[in-house]
C-alpha positions as CSV (number, residue, x, y, z in Angstrom):
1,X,-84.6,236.0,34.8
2,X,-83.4,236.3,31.4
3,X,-81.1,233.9,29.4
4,X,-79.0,236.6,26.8
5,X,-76.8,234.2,24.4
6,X,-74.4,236.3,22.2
7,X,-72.5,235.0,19.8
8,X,-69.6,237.0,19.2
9,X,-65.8,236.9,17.9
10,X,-64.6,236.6,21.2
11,X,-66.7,233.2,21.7
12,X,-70.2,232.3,22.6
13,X,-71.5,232.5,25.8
14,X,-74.4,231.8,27.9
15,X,-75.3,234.8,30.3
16,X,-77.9,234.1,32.8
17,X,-79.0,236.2,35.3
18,X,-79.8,234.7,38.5
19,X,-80.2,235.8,42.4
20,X,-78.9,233.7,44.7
21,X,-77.0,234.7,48.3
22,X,-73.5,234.6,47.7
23,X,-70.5,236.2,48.9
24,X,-68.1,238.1,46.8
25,X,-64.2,237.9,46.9
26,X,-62.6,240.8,46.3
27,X,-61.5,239.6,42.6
28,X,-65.2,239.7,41.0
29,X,-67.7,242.6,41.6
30,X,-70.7,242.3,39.9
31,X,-74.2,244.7,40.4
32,X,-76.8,243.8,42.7
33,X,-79.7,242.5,41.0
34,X,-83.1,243.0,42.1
35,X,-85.5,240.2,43.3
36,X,-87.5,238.2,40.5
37,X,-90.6,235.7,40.9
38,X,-89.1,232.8,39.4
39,X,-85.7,233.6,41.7
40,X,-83.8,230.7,43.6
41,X,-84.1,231.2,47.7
42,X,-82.5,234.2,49.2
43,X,-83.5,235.9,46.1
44,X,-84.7,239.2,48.7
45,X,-81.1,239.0,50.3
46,X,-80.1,242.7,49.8
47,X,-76.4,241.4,49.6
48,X,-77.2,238.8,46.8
49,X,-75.1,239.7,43.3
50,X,-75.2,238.0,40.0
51,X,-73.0,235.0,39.3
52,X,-70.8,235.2,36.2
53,X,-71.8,233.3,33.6
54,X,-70.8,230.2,31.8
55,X,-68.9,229.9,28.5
56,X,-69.4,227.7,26.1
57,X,-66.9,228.3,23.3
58,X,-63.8,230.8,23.5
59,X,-62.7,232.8,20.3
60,X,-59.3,232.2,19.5
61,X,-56.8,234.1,22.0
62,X,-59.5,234.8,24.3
63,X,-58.2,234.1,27.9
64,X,-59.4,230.8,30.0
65,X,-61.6,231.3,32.0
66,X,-60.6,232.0,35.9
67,X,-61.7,231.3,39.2
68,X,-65.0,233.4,39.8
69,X,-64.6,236.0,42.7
70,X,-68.5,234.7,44.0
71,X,-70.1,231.9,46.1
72,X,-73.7,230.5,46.3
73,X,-74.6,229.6,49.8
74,X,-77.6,228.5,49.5
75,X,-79.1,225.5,47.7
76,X,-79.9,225.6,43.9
77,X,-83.6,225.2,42.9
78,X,-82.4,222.0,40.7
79,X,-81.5,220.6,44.5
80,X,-84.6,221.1,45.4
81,X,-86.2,219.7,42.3
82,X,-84.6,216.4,42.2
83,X,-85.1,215.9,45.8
84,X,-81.0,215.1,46.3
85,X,-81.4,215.9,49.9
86,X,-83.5,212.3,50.2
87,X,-81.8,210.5,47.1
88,X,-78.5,210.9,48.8
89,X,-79.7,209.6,52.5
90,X,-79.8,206.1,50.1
91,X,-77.0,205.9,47.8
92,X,-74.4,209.1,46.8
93,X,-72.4,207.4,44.0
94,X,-69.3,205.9,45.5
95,X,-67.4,203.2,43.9
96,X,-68.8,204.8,40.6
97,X,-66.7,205.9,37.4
98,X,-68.5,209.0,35.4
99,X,-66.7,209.3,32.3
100,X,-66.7,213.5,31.5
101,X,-66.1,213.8,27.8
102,X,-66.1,217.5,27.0
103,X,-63.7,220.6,27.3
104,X,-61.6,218.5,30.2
105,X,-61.6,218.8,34.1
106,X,-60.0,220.8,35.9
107,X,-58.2,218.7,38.6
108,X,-57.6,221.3,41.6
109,X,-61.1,222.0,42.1
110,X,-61.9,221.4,45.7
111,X,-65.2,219.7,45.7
112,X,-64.2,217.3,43.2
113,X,-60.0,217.1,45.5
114,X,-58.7,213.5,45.1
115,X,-61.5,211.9,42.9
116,X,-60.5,213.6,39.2
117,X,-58.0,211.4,36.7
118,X,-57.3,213.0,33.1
119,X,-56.8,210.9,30.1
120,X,-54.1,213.1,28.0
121,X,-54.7,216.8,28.4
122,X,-58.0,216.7,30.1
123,X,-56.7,217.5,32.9
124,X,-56.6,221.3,31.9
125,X,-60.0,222.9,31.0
126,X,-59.6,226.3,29.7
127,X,-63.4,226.8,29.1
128,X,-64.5,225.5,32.3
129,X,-67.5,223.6,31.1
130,X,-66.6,220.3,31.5
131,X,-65.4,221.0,35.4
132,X,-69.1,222.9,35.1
133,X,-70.7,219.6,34.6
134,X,-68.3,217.5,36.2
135,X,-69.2,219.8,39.5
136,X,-73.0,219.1,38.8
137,X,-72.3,215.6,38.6
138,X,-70.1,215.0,41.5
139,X,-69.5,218.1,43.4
140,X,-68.9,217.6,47.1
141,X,-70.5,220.6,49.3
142,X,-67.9,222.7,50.3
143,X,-67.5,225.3,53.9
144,X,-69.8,227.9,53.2
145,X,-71.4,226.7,50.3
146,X,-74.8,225.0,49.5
147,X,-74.1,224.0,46.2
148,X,-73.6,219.9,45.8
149,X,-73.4,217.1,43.2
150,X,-76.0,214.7,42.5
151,X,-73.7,212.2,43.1
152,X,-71.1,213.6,45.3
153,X,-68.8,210.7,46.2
154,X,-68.4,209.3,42.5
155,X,-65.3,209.1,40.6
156,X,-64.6,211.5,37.5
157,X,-62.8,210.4,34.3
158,X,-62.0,213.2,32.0
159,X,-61.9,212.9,28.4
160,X,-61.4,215.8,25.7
161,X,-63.9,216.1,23.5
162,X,-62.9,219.3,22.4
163,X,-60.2,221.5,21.3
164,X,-58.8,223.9,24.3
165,X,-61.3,226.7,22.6
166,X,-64.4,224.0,23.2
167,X,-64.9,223.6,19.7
168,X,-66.0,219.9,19.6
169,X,-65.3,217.5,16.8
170,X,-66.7,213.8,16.2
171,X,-63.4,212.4,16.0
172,X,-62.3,213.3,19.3
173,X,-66.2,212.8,21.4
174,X,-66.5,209.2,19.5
175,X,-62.4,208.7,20.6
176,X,-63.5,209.7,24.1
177,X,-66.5,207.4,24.6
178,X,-64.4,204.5,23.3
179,X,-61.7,205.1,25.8
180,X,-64.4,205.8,28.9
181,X,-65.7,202.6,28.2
182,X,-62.5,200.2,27.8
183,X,-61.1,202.3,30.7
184,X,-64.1,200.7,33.1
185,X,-65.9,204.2,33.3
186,X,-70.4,202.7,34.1
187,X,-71.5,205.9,33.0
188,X,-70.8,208.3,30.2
189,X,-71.4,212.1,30.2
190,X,-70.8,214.0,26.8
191,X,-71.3,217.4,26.5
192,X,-71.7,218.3,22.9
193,X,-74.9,217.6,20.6
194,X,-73.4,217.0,17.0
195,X,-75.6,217.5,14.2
196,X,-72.8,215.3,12.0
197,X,-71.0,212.0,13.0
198,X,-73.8,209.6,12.8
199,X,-71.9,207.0,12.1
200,X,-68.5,207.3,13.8
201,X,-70.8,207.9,17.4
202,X,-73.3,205.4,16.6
203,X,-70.6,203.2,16.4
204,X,-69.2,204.6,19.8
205,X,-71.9,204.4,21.5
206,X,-72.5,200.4,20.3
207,X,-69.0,199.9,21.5
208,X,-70.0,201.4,24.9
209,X,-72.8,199.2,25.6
210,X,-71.2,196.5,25.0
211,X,-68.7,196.8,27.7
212,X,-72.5,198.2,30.1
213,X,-71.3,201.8,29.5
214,X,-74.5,204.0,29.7
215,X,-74.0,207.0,27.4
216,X,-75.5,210.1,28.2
217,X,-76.0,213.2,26.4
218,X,-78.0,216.2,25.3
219,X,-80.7,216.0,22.8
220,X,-80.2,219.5,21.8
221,X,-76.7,222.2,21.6
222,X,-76.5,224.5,24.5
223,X,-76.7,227.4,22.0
224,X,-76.1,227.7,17.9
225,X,-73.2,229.8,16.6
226,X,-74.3,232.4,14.0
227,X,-72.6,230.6,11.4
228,X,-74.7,227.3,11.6
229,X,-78.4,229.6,11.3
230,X,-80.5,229.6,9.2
231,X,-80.8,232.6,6.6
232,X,-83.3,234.2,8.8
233,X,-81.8,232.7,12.3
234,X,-83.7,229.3,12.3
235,X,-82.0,226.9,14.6
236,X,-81.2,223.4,13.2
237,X,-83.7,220.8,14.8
238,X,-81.4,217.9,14.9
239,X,-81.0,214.9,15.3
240,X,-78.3,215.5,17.3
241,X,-74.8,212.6,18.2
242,X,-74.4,211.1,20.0
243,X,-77.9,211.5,22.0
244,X,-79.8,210.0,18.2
245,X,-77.6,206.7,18.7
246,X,-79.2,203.8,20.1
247,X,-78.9,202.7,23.7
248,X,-77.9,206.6,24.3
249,X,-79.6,208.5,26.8
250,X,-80.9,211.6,24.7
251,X,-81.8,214.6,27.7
252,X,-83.6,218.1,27.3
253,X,-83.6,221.0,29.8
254,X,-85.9,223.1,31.6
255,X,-86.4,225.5,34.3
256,X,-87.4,226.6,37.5
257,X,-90.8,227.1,35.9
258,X,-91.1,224.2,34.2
259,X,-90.3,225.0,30.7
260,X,-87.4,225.8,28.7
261,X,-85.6,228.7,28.0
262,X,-87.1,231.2,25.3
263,X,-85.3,231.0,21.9
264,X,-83.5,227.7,23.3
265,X,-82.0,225.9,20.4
266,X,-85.2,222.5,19.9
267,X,-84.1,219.3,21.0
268,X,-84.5,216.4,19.0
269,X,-86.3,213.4,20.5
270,X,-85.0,213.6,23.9
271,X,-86.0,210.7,26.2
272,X,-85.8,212.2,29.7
273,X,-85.8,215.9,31.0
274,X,-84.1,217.4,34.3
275,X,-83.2,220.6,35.1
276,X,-80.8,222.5,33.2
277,X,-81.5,226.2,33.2
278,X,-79.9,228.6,35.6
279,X,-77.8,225.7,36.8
280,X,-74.8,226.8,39.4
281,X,-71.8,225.2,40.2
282,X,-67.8,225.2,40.4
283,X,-65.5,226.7,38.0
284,X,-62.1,225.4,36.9
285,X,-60.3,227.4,39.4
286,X,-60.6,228.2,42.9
287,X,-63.8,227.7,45.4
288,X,-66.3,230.5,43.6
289,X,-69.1,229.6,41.3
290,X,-70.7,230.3,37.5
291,X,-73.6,230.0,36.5
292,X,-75.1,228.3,32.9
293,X,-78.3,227.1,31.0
294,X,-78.4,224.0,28.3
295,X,-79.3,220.6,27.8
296,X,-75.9,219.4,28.5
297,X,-75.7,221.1,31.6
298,X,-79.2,218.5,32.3
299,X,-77.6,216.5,30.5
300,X,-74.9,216.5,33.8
301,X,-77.4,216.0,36.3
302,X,-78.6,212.4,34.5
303,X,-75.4,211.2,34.6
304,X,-75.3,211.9,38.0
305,X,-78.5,210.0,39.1
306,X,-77.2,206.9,36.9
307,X,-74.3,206.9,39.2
308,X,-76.6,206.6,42.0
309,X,-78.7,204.1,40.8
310,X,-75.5,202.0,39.5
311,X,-74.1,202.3,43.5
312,X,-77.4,201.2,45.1
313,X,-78.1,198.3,42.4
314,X,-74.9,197.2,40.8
315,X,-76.5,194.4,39.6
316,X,-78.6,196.3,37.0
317,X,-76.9,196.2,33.3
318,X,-76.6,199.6,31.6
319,X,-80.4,199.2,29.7
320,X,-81.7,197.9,33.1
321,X,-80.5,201.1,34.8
322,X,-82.1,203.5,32.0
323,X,-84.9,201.6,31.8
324,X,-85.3,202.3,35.8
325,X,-84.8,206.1,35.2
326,X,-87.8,206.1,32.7
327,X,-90.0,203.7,34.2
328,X,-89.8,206.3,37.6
329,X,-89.8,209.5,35.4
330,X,-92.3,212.3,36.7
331,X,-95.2,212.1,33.8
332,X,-94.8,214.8,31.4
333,X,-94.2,216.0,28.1
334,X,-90.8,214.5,28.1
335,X,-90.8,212.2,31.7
336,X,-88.8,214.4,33.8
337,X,-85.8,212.7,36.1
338,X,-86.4,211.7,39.7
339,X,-83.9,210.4,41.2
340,X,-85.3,209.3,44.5
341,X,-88.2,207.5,42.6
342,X,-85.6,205.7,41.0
343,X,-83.6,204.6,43.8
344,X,-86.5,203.2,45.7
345,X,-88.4,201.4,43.4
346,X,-89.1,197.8,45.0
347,X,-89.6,196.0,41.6
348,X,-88.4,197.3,38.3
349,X,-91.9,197.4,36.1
350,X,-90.5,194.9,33.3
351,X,-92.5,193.7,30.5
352,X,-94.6,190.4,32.1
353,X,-93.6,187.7,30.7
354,X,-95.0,185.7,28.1
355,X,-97.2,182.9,29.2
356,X,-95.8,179.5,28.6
357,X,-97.1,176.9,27.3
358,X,-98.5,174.4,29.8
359,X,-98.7,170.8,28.5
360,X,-102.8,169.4,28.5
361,X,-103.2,167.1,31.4
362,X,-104.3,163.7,29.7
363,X,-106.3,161.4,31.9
364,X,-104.4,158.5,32.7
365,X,-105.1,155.9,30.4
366,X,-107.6,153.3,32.0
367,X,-106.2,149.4,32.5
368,X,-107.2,147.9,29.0
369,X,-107.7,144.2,31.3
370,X,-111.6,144.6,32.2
371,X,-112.1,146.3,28.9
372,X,-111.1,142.9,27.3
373,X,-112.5,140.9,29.9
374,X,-115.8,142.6,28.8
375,X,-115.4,142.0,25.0
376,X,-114.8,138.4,26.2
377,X,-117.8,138.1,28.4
378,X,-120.0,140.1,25.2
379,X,-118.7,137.5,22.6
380,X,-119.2,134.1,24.4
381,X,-122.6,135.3,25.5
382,X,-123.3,136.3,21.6
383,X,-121.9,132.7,20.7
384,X,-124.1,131.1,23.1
385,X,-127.3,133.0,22.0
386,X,-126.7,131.9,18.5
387,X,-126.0,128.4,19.8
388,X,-129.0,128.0,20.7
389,X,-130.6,129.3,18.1
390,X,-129.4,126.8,15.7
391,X,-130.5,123.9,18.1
392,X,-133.9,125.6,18.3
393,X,-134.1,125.4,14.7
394,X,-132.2,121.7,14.1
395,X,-133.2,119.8,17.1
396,X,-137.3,119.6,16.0
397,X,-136.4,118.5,12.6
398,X,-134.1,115.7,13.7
399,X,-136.4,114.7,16.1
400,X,-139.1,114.2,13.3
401,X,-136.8,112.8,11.2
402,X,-135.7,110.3,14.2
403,X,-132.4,111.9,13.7
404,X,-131.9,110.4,10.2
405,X,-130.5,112.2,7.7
406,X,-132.2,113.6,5.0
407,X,-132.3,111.5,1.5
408,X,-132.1,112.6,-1.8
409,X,-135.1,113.2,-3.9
């Protein structure tokens, strides 16, 4: 498997080669590719093809891209991984709003039929990688397909955060989030990593947890255009907006070998990780499938599992509900997503609380009556002693005296 990114004048595109059993429409003929070790199942099927790859950015007057002549029929590794085939047996997203803030969404996609509204024009997607991720996020499985959503009976809202070429720009991804959020959307996908905007999506993200919007986004680009190298091809290392903002949910990719992608721009800080390389699913035409690698496209699959958690536990606030996908995080590196973990959890592992104070018992006070009563008894008896004291020392004399008193000399 080999992830080739090119950056060229006709746009920049992810190509990944991948083997999975598909079957090919007579629009889209691609090689056969041989069987590799790290290859999804049916990789020995002698019929399997590669899957056209995923673009990221179109040069100007480069065509949209079309409906892809091939489909997967099989399940993706990243199924596998996150366990959906349990998750969903407990909650598959309905009743939930994912906000898709990228290139647009294509509206006559099957698996995603009746459950796409467009703000504006984002109901056209000329790229095709926001209907990419919205497919990842809430793709239905289709006849003859094995590809699904993690949260496959949510609701998509879609939100340009690009120009029709995918060129992203802070005003219109901070514009988008806003607008998700006041339009009721619980979570928020975005699909660029900005390394500008700090401010504007800071502030977008703010506005969006206040209204319990949870933002979620990649914590690195899907791939770096020549122009924003280094001298000698270094790759910025972030941070990256709106994924740097507080109370967003910053999300890093890897594979179906655990790590990422060689050469794959570096993520900034990410908090969570989930699969994002050699990731399949629907295009923005027809019933076929592409295929891409990036941390937005893991980015996607987040968003998802916050939709399932928010239709299982809508009582949780937007913190509580990332603080659950953390807390039930596979250990790693960067904790990597589980959605089933998180749906099952009995108890959320909050902080324990702080010990109050408890007030010092006192003993009750005794009855101050025999306490006086004593004082009393103790002074008359000290009178009396003295009492007689003085008649032990005057009563001798006076009898001496025949009780006369005394005379002067």
């Amino acid at each position: 498997m080999r992830n080739v990114m090119k950056g060229r004048s006709a746009g920049l595109v992810l190509a990944v080669a991948v083997v999975l059993p598909v079957t090919a429409g007579p629009a889209l003929a691609l090689p056969a590719a041989p069987a590799a070790p790290s290859a999804s199942p049916g990789a020995g099927d002698p019929g399997a093809t590669l899957l056209p790859p995923l673009p990221v950015r179109l040069g100007e007057g480069n065509p949209c891209t079309g409906a892809s002549g091939q489909t997967a029929t099989g399940a993706t590794w990243s199924q596998t991984a996150l366990g959906l085939s349990r998750a969903q047996r407990i909650s598959r997203g309905g009743g939930v709003t994912v906000a898709v803030v990228d290139t647009g969404v294509a509206t006559g996609v099957p698996s995603l039929s009746g459950r796409v509204q467009a703000v504006g024009g984002a109901a056209e997607d000329c790229v095709g990688h926001g209907t990419f991720a919205a497919g990842l996020i809430a793709a239905a499985p289709e006849k003859g397909s094995g590809i699904t959503g993690v949260a496959p009976q949510a609701e998509i809202l879609a939100l340009s955060g690009t120009d029709d070429r995918g060129v992203p720009s802070v005003a219109r991804v901070a514009a988008g989030i806003r607008t998700a959020a006041d339009r009721g959307a619980r979570v928020i996908y975005v699909g660029q990593a900005l390394p500008v905007g700090k401010a504007e999506l800071t502030d977008a993200v703010a506005h969006a947890t206040r209204r319990d919007a949870l933002v979620v986004a990649p914590a690195a680009p899907d791939a770096v255009p020549r122009e924003e190298q280094g001298p000698d091809g270094e790759m910025p290392e972030g941070p990256y907006w709106p994924a740097a903002a507080p109370g967003a949910l910053a999300v890093v990719d890897f594979g179906p070998g655990g790590v990422r992608q060689r050469n794959a721009p570096p993520a900034h800080e990410p908090d969570l990780s989930a699969p994002g390389s050699e990731m399949v699913s629907v295009g923005p035409e027809g019933t076929g499938h592409y295929i891409g690698s990036g941390a937005s496209l893991a980015a996607a699959g987040v968003a998802g599992a916050a939709a399932l958690v928010r239709a299982y536990h809508p009582d949780l606030t937007a913190a509580e509900v990332t603080r659950r996908l953390l807390d039930t995080a596979y250990p790693s590196d960067t904790p990597r997503l589980d959605p089933y973990a998180a749906l099952s959890l009995v108890q959320d592992r909050a902080e324990p609380p702080a010990p109050s104070a408890v007030p010092a018992r006192m003993p009750v006070p005794a009855d101050p009556a025999p306490h006086h009563r004593s004082l009393t008894i103790a002074a008359v008896g000290l009178a009396t002693v003295l009492l007689l004291a003085a008649l032990a020392a005057v009563v001798p004399r006076g009898r001496t005296r025949n009780w006369r008193p005394p005379t002067a000399p």
